[in-house]
Each structure stands twice: as structure tokens, then as C-alpha cells.
Phi, psi and omega in degrees: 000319190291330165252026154218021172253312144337301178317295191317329151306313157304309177300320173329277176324313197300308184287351178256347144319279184243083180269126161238134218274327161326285181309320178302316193311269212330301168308298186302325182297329194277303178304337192251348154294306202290339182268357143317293183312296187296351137329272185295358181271304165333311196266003151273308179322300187296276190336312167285330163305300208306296192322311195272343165271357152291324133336269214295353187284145157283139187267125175301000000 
């Protein structure tokens, strides 16, 4: 048990060792264009629903 919790550590380490610290900004810079996008597409869809029941309701 004791030497497969040591493995585990060692890979632990081994990977934050070679953590290149570039590549994450960058992965953050792309997730954070998509999530803009999908931001702003959200917010034309409510807008446009919001519109077409504002038209399209009938007046009493």
C-alpha cells in the first residue's frame, strides 16, 4: 500500500514539474473567447423571444 501511494506522488509531482505555465494562459485565453460567445448568443435568443412575445401577444 505504502508503494503505491509513493507512485502516486511521485506522478503527482512529476506533472507539476512539467506544468508549462504558457499553454494553460493560452487554454484560458480560448475558453474565455467561447464563453463570450456562448454569452452573447444567450443574450440574442432572450432578446429575440423577449421581442417576438412582445409583438405577437394579443391585446385585450
Amino acid at each position: 500500500m505504502h508503494e503505491w501511494i509513493m507512485s502516486i506522488g511521485y506522478a503527482i509531482l512529476e506533472f507539476f514539474q512539467n506544468l508549462n505555465v504558457g499553454n494553460i494562459l493560452t487554454s484560458l485565453s480560448i475558453m474565455g473567447t467561447g464563453m463570450l460567445g456562448i454569452f452573447t448568443v444567450t443574450c440574442v435568443i432572450i432578446l429575440v423571444v423577449t421581442l417576438l412575445i412582445k409583438i405577437f401577444t394579443p391585446k385585450q
